[in-house]
C-alpha positions in Angstrom: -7.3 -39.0 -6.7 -7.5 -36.1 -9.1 -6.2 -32.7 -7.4 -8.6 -29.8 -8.0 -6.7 -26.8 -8.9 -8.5 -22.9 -9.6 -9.6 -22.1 -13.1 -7.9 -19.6 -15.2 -10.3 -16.5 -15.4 -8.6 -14.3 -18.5 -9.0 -11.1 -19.1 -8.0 -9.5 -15.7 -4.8 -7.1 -14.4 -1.6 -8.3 -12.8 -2.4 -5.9 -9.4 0.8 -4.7 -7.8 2.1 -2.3 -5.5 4.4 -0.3 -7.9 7.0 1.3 -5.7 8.1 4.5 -7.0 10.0 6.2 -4.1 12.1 8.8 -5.5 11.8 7.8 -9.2 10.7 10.6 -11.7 7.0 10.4 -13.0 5.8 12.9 -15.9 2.3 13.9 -15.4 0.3 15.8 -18.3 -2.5 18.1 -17.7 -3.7 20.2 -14.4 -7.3 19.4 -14.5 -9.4 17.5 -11.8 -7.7 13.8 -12.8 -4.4 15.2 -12.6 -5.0 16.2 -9.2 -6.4 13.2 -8.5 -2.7 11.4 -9.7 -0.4 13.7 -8.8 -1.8 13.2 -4.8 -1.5 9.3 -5.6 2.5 10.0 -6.4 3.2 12.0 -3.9 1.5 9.4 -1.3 4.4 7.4 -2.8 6.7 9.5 -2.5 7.9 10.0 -6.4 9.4 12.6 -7.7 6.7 14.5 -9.8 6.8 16.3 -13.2 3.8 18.4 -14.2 3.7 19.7 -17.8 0.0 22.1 -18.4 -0.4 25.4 -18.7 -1.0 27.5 -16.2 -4.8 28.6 -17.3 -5.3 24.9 -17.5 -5.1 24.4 -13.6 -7.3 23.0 -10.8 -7.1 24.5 -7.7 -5.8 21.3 -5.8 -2.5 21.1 -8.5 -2.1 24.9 -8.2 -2.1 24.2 -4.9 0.8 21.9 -5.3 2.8 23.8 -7.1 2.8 26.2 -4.8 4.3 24.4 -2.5 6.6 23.6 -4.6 5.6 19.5 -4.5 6.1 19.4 -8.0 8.5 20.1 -10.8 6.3 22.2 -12.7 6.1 23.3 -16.2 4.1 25.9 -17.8 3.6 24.8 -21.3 2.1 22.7 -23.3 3.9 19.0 -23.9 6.7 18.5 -25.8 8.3 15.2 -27.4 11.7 16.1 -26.1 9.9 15.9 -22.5 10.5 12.2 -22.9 14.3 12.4 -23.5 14.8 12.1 -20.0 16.2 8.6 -19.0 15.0 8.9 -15.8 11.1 8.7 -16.3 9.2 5.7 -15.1 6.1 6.4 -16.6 3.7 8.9 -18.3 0.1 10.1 -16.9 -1.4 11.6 -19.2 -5.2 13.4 -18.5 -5.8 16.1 -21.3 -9.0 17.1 -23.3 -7.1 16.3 -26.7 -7.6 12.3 -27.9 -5.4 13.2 -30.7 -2.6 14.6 -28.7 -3.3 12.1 -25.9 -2.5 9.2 -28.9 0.6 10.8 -30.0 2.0 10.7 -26.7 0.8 7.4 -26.1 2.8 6.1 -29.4 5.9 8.3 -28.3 5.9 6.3 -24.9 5.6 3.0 -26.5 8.4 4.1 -28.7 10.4 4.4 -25.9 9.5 1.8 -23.9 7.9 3.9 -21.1 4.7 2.9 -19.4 1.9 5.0 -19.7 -1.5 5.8 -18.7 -3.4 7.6 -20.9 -6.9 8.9 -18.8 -10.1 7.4 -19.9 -8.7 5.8 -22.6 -8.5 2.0 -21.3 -6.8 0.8 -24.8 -4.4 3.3 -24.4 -2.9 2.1 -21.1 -0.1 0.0 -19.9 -1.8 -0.1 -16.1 -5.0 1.2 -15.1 -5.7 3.4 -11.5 -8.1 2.1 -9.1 -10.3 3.3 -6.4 -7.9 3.2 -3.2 -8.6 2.8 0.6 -5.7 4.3 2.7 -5.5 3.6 6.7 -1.8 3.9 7.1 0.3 1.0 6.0 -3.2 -0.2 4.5 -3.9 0.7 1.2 -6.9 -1.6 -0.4 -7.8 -1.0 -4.1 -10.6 -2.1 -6.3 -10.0 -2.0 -9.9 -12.6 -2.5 -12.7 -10.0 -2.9 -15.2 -11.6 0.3 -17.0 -14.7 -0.4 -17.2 -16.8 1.6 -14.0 -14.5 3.9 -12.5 -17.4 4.7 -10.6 -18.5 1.0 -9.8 -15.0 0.5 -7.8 -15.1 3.7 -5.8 -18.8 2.7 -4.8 -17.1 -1.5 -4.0 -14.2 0.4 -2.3 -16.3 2.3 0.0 -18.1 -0.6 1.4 -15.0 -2.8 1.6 -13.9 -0.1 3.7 -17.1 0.6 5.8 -16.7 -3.1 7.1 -13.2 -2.8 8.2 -12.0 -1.8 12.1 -11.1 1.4 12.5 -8.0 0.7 14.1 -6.7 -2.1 11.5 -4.2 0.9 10.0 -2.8 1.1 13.8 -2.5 -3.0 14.3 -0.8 -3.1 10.7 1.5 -0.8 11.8 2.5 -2.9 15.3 2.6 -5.8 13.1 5.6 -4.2 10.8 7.3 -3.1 13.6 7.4 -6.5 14.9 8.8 -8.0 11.9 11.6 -5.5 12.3 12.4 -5.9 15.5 11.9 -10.3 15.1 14.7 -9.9 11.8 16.9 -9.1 14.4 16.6 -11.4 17.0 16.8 -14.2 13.9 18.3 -12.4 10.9 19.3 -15.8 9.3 18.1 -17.1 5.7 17.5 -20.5 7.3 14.9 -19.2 9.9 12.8 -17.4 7.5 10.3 -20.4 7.0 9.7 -20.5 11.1 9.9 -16.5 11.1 7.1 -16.5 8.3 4.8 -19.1 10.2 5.2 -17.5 14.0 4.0 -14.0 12.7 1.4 -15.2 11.0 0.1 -17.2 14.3 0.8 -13.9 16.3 -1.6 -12.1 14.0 -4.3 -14.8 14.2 -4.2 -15.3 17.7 -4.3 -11.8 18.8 -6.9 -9.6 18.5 -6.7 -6.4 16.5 -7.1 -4.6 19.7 -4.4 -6.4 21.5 -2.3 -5.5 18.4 -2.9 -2.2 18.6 -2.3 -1.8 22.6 0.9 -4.0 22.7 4.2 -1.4 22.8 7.8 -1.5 22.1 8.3 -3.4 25.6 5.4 -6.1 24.7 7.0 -6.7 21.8 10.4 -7.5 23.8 8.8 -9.9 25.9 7.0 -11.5 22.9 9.9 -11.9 20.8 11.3 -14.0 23.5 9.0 -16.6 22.8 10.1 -16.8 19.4 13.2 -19.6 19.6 10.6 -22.1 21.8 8.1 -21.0 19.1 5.2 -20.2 21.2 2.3 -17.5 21.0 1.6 -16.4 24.4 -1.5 -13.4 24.8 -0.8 -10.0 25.6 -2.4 -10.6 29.1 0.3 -13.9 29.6 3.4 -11.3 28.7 2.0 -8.2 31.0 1.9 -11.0 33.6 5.0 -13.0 32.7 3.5 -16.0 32.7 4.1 -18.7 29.3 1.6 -19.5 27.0 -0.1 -22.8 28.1 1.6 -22.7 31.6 1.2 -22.1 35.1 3.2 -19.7 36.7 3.2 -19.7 40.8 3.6 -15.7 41.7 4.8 -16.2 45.0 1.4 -15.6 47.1 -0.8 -17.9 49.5 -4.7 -18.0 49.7 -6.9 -20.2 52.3 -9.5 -23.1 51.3 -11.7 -23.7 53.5 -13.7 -27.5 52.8 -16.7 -28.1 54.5 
């Protein structure tokens, strides 16, 4: 029997969650877009550099700078700005093609990725439309072609979501945390893996959401017989799939 495998679709992104905690990004321009990036940084906590002029600003970057969120500039870009060993990458989002193209070439020069705005060829990774709900972040990307097409996909992506999947997500890490140390070995990982991923099938986001830092306790105890007892079985202190006599009496009467 022949095994069916998926067919390749070229022409797409690699999608990835680029962690950039605390490393250096140099963003050019202090228009709408770069407001638009520079929140997208910060969300990630990197370290931001802003390079515009200071008549050149929107009100959301001033705004920033300000409050002093950014390393800020007042001048016009420079090619030393990219002597710094430290950058990760270049946003660029000025109303100059030709200077936007010489930075472009300076950053491939030094091997820096770069994202030049609205200029797809010009781009080492492209920004998508992005739905936050905590630890949840969902984005759509059009790979440059409809900016506007993903925000409108994104928006109903995130109109059929629960409004409390951000809080269950966040129940769910903690959990994983606290499971790490009640097995923290290399050889459990497979059976770790496979019991949180019952857990989150077999309860409901709400039960997710309502179960606290003694719930999860009493669940994690059912970890080494590797059982998925419900929230209502651990407030009880009963085990999944069993009876449990509480200690009380009641009458039948048979006629």
């Amino acid at each position: 029997m022949s095994e069916s495998f998926p067919e390749v679709q070229g022409g797409g992104s690699l999608i990835l969650a680029w962690q950039v905690r605390n490393k250096k990004v140099l963003v050019i321009g202090g228009g709408e877009v770069a407001a638009g990036r520079i929140l997208n940084l910060l969300n990630a906590d990197a370290k931001v550099t802003l390079i515009s002029p200071r008549d050149g600003l929107n009100p959301e970057v001033a705004h920033r700078i300000e409050r002093k969120q950014v390393e800020y500039h007042d001048r016009r870009f420079e090619p030393s700005d990219l002597d710094d060993p430290h950058i990760t990458m270049v946003l660029t989002a000025i109303d100059d093609p030709e200077a936007s193209t010489t930075i472009w070439k300076l950053c491939k020069e030094r091997k820096i990725a770069a994202n030049i705005a609205d200029v797809p060829p010009e781009c080492d990774f492209y920004f998508g439309s992005v739905h936050r709900d905590g630890p949840l972040q969902i984005m759509v990307s059009t790979n440059g072609n409809g900016p506007k097409m993903a925000n409108i996909v994104r928006r109903r992506i995130a109109a059929s979501l629960p409004p409390n999947m951000g809080d269950a997500i966040s129940k769910v890490g903690e959990l994983r945390k606290r499971l790490r140390k009640v097995a923290p070995g290399n050889d459990e990982g497979p059976k770790r893996m496979q019991w949180m991923s019952k857990v989150c099938v077999q309860w409901t986001l709400e039960d997710l959401c309502e179960m606290d830092e003694r719930d999860m306790d009493d669940l994690l105890q059912s970890f080494a017989p590797d059982k998925i007892p419900t929230l209502e079985q651990i407030r009880l202190g009963e085990e999944s799939g069993e009876y449990k006599f509480d200690g009380s009496f009641g009458w039948a009467c048979v006629v």
